[in-house]
C-alpha positions as CSV (number, residue, x, y, z in Angstrom):
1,X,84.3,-27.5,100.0
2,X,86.7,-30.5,100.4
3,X,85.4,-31.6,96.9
4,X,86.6,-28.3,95.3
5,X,89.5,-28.7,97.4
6,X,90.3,-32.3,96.1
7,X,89.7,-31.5,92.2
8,X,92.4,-28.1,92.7
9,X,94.8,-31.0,94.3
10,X,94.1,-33.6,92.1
11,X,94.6,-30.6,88.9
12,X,97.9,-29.6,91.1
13,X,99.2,-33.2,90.8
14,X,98.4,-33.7,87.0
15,X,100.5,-29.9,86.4
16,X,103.3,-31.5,88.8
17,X,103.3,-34.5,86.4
18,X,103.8,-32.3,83.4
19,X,106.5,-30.2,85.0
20,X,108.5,-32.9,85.4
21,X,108.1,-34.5,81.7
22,X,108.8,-31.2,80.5
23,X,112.0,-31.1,82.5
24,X,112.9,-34.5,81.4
25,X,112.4,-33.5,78.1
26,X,114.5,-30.6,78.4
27,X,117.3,-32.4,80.2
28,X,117.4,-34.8,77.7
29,X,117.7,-32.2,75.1
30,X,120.3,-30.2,76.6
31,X,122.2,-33.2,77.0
32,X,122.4,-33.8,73.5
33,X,122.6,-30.5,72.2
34,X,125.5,-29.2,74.7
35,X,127.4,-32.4,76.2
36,X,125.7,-30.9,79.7
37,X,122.4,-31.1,81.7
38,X,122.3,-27.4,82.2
39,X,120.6,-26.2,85.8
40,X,117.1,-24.9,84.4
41,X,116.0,-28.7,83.7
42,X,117.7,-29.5,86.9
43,X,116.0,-27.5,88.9
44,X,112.1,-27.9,87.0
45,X,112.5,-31.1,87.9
46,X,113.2,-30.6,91.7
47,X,110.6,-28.3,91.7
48,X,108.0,-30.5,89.9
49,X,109.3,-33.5,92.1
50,X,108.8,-31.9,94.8
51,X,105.6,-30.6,94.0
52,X,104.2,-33.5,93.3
53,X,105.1,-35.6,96.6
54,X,103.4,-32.8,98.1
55,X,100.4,-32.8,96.4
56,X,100.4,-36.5,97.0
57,X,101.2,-36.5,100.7
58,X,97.7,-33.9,101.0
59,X,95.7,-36.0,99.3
60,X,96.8,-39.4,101.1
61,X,96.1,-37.3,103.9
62,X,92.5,-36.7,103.2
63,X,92.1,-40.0,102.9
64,X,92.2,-40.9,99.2
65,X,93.8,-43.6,97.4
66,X,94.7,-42.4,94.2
């Protein structure tokens, strides 16, 4: 059970990682296109931020080191 559990987290933490390139990409490209950041990117990348200091908090907790 705990090595399911530790794959789903570890799968979590890889999605977190692409949430927040996504929203960097965005934000970047709203920027340029409209002289503004815009509060979708904004808020993917608290979201994705977040996320993933979760993600790693429950997996330090478990006791893993990456």
């Amino acid at each position: 059970m705990t090595a399911e559990k530790n794959s789903r987290l570890r799968m979590q933490k890889l999605l977190s990682i692409q949430l927040i390139v996504f929203a960097v990409l965005l934000l970047a490209f709203k920027i340029y296109a409209d002289s503004e950041p815009g509060a979708l990117p904004l808020l993917l990348l608290l979201i994705g931020c977040s996320w993933y200091l979760n993600n790693r908090y429950r997996l330090k907790s478990q006791g893993h080191t990456q």
